[in-house]
FIMITOR-133933 format. One record per residue: x, y, z of N, C-alpha, C in turn; residue number from 1. Coordinates in nm, 4 decimals. Example, Ala and Ser with C-alpha at 12.3 -4.5 7.8 and 13.67 -1.06 7.14 Angstrom:
<recs>
n_px / n_py / n_pz / ca_px / ca_py / ca_pz / c_px / c_py / c_pz / nr
1.3190 / -0.5690 / 0.7800 / 1.2300 / -0.4500 / 0.7800 / 1.3200 / -0.3300 / 0.7800 / 1
1.2850 / -0.2250 / 0.7080 / 1.3670 / -0.1060 / 0.7140 / 1.2900 / 0.0030 / 0.7870 / 2
</recs>
This chain:
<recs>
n_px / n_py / n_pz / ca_px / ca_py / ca_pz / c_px / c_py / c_pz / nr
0.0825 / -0.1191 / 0.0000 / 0.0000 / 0.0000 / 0.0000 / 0.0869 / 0.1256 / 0.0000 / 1
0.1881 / 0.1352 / 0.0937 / 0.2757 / 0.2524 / 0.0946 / 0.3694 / 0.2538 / -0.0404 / 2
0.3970 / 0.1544 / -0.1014 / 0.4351 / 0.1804 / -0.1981 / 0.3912 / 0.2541 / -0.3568 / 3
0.2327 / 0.2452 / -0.3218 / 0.1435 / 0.2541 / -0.4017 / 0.1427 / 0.4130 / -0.4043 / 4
0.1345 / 0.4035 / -0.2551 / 0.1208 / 0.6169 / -0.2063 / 0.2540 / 0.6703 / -0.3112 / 5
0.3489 / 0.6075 / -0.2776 / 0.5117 / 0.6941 / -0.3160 / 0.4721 / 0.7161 / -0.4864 / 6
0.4408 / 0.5712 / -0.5324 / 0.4171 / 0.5773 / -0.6932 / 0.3410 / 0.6917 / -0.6755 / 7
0.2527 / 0.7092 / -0.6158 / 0.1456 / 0.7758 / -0.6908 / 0.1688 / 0.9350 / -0.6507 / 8
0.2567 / 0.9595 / -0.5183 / 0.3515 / 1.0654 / -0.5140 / 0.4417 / 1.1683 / -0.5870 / 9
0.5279 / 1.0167 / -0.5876 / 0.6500 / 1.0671 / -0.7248 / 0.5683 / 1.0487 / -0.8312 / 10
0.4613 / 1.0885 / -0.8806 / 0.4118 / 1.0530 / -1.0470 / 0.3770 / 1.2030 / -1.0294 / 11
0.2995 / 1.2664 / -0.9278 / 0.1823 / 1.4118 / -0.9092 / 0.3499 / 1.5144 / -0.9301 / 12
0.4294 / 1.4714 / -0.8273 / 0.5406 / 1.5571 / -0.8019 / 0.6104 / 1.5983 / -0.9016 / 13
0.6109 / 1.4658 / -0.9960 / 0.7015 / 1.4541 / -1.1126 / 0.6057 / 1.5785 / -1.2228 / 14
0.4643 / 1.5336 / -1.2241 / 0.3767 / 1.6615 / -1.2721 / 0.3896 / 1.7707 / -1.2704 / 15
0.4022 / 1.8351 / -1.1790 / 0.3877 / 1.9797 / -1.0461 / 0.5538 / 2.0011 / -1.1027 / 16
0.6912 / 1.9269 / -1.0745 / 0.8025 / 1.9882 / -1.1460 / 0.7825 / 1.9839 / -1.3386 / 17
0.7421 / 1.8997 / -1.3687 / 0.7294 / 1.9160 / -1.4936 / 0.6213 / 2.0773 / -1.5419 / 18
0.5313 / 2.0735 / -1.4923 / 0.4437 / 2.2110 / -1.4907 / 0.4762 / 2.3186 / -1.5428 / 19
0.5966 / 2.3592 / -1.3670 / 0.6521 / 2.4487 / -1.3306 / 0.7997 / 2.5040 / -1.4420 / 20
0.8481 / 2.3285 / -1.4621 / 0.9564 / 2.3911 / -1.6109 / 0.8907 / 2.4113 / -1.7036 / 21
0.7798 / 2.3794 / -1.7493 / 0.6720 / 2.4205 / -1.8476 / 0.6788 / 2.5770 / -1.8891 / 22
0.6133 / 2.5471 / -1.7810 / 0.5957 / 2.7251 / -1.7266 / 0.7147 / 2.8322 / -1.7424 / 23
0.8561 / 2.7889 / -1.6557 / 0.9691 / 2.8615 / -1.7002 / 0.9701 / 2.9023 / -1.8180 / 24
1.0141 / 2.7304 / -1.8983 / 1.0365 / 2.7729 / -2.0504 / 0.9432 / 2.8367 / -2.1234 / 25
0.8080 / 2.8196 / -2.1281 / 0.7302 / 2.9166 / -2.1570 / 0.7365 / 3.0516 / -2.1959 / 26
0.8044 / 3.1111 / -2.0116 / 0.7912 / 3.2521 / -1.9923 / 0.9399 / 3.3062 / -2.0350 / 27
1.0652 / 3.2269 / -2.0294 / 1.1506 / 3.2418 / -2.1175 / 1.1348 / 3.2293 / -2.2624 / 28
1.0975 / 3.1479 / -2.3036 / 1.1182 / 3.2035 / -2.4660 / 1.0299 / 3.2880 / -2.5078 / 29
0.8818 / 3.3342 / -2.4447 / 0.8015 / 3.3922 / -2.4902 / 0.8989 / 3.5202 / -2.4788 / 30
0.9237 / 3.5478 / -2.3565 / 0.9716 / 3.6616 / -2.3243 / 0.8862 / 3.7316 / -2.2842 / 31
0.8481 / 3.8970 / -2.3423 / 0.8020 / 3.9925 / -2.3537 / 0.6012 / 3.9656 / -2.3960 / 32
0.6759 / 3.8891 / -2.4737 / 0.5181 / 3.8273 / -2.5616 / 0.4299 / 3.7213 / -2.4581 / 33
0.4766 / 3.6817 / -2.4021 / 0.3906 / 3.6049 / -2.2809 / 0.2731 / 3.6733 / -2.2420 / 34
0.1319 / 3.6105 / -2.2622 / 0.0702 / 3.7509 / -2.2070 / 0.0384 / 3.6823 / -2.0768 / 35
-0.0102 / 3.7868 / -1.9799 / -0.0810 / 3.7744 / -1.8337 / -0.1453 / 3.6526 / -1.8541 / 36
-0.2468 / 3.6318 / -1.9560 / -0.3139 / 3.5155 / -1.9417 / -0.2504 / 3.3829 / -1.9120 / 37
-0.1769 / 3.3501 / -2.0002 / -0.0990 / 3.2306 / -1.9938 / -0.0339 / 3.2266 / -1.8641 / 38
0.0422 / 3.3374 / -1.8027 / 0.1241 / 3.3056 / -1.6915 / 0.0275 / 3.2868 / -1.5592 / 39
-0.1173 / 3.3297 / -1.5498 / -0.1827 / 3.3154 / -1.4593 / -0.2352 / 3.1407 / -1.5129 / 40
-0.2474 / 3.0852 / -1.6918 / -0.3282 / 2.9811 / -1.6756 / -0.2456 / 2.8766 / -1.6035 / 41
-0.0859 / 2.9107 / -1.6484 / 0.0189 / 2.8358 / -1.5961 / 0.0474 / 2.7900 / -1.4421 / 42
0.0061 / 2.9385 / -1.4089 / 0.0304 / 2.9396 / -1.2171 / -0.0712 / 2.8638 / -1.1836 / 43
-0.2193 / 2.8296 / -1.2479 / -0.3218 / 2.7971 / -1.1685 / -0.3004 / 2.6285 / -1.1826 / 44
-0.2339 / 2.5638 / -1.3374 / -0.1785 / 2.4227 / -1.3518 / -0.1020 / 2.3881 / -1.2283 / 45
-0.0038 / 2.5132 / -1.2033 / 0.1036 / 2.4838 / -1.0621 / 0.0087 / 2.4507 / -0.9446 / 46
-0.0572 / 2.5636 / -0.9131 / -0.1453 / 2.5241 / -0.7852 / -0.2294 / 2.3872 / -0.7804 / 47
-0.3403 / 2.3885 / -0.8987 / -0.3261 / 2.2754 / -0.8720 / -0.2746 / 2.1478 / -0.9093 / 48
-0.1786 / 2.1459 / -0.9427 / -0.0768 / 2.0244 / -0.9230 / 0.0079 / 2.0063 / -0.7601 / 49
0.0250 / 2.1105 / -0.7225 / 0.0664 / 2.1918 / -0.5572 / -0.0278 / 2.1352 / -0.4703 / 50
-0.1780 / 2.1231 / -0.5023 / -0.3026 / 2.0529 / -0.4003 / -0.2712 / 1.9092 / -0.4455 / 51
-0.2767 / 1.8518 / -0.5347 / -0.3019 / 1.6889 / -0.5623 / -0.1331 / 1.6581 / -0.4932 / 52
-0.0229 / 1.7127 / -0.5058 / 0.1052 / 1.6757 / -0.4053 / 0.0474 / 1.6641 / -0.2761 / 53
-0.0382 / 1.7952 / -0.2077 / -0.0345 / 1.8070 / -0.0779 / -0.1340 / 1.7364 / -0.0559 / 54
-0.2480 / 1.6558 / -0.1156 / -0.3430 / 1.5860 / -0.1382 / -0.2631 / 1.4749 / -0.1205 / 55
-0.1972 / 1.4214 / -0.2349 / -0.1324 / 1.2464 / -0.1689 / -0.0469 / 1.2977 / -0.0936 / 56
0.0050 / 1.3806 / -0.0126 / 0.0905 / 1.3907 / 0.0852 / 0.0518 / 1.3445 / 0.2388 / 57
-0.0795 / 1.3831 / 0.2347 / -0.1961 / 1.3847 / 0.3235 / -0.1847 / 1.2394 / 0.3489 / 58
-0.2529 / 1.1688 / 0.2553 / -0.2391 / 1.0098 / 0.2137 / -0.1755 / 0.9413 / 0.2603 / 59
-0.0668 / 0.9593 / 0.2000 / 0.0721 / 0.9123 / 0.2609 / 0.1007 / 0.9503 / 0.4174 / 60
0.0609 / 1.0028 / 0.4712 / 0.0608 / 1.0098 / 0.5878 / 0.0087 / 0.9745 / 0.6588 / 61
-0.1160 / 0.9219 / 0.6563 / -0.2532 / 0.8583 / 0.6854 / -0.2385 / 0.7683 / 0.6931 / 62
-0.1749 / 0.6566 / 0.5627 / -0.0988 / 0.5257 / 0.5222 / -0.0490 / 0.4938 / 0.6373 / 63
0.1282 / 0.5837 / 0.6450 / 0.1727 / 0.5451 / 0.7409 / 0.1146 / 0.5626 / 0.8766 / 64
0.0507 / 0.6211 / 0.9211 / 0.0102 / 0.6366 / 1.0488 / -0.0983 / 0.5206 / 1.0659 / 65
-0.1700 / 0.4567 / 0.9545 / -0.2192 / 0.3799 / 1.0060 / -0.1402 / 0.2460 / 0.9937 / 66
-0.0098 / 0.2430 / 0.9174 / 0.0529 / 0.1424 / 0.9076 / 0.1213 / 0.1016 / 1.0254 / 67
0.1840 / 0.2064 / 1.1628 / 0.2031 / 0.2040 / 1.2269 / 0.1374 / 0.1334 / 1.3381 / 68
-0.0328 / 0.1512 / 1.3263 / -0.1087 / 0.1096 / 1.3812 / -0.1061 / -0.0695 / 1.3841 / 69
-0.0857 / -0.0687 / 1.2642 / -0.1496 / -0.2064 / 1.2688 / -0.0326 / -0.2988 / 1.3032 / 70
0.1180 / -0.2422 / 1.2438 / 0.2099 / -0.2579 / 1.3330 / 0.2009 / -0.3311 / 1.4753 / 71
0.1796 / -0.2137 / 1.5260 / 0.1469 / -0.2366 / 1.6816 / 0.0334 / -0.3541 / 1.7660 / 72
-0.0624 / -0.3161 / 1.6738 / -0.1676 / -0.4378 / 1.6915 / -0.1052 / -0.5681 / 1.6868 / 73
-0.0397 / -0.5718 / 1.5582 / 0.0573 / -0.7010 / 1.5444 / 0.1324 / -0.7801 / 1.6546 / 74
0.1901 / -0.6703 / 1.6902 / 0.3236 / -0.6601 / 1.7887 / 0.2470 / -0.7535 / 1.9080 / 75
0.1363 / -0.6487 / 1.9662 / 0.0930 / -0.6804 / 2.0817 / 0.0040 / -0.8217 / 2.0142 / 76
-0.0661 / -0.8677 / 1.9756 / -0.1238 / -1.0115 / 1.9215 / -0.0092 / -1.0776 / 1.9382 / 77
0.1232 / -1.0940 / 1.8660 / 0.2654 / -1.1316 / 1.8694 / 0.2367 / -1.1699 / 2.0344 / 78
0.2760 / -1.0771 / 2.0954 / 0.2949 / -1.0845 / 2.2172 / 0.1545 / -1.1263 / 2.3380 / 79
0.0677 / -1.1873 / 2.2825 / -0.0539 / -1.2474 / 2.3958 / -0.0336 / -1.3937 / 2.3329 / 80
0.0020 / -1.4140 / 2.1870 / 0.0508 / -1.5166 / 2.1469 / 0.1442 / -1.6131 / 2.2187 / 81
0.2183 / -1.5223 / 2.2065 / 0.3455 / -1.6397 / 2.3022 / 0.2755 / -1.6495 / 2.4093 / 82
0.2456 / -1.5258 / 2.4508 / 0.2449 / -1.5885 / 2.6692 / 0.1056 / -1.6829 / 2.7024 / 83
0.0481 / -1.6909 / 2.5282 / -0.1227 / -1.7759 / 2.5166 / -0.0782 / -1.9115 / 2.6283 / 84
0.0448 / -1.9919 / 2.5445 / 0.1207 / -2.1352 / 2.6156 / 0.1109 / -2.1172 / 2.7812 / 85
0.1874 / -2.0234 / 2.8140 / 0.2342 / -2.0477 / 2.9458 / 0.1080 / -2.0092 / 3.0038 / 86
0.0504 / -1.9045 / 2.9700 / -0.0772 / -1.9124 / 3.0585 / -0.2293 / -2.0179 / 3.0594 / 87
-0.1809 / -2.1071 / 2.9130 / -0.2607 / -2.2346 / 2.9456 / -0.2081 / -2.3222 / 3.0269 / 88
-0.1062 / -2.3168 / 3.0361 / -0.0123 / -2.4254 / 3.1406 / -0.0144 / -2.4255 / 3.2627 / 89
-0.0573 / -2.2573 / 3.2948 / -0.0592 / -2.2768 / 3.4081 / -0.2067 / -2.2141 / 3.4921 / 90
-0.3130 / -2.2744 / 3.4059 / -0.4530 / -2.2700 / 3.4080 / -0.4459 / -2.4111 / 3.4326 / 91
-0.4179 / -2.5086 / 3.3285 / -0.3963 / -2.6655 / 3.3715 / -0.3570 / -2.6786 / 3.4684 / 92
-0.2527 / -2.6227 / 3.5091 / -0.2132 / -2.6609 / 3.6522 / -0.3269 / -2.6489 / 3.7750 / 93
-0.3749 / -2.5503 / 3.7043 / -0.4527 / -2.4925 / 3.8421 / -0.5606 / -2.5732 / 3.8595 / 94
-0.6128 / -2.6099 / 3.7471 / -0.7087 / -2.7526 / 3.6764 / -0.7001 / -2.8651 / 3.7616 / 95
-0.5597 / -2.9154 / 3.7608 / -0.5654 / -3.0339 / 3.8181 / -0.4808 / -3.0400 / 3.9626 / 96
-0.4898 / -2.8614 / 4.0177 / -0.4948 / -2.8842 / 4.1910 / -0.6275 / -2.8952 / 4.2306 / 97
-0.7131 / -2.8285 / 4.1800 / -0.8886 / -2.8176 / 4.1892 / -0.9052 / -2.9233 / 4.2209 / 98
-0.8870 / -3.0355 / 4.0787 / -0.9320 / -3.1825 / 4.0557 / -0.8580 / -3.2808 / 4.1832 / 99
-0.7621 / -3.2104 / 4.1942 / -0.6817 / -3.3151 / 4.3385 / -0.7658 / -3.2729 / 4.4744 / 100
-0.8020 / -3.1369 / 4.4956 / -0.8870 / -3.1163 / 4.5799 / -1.0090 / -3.1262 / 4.6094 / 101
-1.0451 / -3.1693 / 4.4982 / -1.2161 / -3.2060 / 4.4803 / -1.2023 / -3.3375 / 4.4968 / 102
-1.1100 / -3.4170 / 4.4418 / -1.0946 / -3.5418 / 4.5135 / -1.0993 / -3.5839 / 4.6402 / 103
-0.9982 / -3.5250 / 4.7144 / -0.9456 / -3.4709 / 4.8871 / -1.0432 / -3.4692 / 4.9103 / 104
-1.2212 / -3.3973 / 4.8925 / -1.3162 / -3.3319 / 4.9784 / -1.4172 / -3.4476 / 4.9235 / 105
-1.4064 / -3.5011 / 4.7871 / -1.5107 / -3.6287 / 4.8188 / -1.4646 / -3.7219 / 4.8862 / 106
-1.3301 / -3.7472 / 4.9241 / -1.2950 / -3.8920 / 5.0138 / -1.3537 / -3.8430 / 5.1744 / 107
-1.3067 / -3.7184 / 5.1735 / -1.3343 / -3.7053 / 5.2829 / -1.5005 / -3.6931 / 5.3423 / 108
-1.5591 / -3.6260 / 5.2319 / -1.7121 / -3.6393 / 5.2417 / -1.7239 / -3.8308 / 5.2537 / 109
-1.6945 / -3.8705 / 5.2010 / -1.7516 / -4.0239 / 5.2219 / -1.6765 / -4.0473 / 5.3419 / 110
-1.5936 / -4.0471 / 5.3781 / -1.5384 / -4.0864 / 5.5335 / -1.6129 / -4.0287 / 5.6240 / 111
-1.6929 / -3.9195 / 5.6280 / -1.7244 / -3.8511 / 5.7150 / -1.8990 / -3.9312 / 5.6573 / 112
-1.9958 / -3.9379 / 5.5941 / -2.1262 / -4.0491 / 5.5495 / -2.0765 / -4.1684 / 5.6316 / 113
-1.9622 / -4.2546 / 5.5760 / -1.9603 / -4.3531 / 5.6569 / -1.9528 / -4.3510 / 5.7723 / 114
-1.8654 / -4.2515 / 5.8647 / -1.8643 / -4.2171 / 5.9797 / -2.0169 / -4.1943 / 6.0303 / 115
-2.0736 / -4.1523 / 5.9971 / -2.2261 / -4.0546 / 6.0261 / -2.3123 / -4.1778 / 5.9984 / 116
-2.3169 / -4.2609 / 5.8952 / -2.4027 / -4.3863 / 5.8995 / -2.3535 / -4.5089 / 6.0260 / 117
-2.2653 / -4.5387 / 6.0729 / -2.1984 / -4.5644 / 6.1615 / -2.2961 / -4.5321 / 6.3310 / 118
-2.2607 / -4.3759 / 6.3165 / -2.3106 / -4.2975 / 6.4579 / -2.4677 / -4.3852 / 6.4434 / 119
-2.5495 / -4.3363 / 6.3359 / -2.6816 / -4.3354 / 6.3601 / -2.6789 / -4.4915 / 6.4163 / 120
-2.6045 / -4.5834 / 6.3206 / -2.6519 / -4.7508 / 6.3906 / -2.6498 / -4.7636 / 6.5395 / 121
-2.5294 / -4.6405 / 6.5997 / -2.5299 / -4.7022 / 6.7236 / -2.6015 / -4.6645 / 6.7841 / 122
-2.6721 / -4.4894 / 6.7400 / -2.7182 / -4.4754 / 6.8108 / -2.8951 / -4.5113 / 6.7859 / 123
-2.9268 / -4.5771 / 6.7191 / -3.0326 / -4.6596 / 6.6656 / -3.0440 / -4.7987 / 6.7860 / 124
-2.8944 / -4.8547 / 6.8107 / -2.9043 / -4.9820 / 6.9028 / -2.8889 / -4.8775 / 7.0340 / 125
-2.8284 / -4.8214 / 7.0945 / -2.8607 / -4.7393 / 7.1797 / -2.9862 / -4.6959 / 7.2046 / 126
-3.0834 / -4.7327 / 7.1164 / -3.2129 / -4.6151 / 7.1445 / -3.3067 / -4.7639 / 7.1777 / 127
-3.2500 / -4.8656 / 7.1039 / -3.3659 / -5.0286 / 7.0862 / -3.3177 / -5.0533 / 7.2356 / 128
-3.2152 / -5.0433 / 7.2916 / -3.1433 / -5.0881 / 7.4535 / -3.2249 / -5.0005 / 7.5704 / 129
-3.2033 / -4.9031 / 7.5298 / -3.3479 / -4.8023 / 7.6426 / -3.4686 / -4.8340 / 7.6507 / 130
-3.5056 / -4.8915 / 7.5107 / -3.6526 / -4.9104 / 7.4719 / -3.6369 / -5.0490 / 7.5731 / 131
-3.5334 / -5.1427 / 7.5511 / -3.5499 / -5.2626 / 7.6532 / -3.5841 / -5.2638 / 7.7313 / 132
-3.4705 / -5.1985 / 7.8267 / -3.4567 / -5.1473 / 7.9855 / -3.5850 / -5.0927 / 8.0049 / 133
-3.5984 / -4.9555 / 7.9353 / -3.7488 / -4.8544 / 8.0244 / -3.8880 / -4.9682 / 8.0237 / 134
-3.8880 / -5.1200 / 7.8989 / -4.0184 / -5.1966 / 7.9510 / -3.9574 / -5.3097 / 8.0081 / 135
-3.8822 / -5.3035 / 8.0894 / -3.8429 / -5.3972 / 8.2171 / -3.9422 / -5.3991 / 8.3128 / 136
</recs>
């Protein structure tokens, strides 16, 4: 694209100096005989050839400034890229302390059911042993 700007730069520029020697030689060989008209139709070819320069100049600046941009966008994508790895790695990790701890808390939930199914039996035969005793 920026190359496209320069072509199309150096082509207006190359215009705008071509013009302007136009114009010289013109007003040199005419000399005397040059009339007003011509040297004003000449100046107004200069000007605008002078806007379409400062016109793709504009351009070209725009180009690069947004070339810069995207540059940067690059750069930084570049850079969430790489650290994408290590910060899946160490999401996994974190994955499978969870999974070790969710393990840890169901063993322990079932140790603690079995424990608790346990209590109630005894205290189920504890409760049939009172029931004995109190119809003695």
């Amino acid at each position: 694209m920026l190359n496209h700007l320069f072509t199309k730069r150096g082509f207006v520029i190359g215009l705008a100096l071509l013009l302007i020697l136009t114009a010289g030689v013109a007003i040199s060989c005419g000399g005397d005989s040059t009339s007003q008209a011509e040297y004003e139709a000449l100046q107004a070819e200069v000007d605008a050839a002078q806007a379409q320069v400062d016109a793709l100049q504009a351009e070209v600046d725009q180009g690069e400034a947004e070339i810069q941009s995207l540059e940067t966008e690059i750069t930084s994508l570049q850079e969430d890229l790489a650290a994408a790895p290590d910060e899946a790695i160490a999401v996994e990790n974190q994955v499978e302390e969870l999974r070790a701890e969710l393990a840890a808390l169901e063993d322990d939930l079932l140790s603690k059911q079995t424990e608790l199914a346990s209590l109630e039996e005894e205290l189920a035969q504890s409760n049939e042993e009172l029931e004995k005793i109190k119809q003695r």
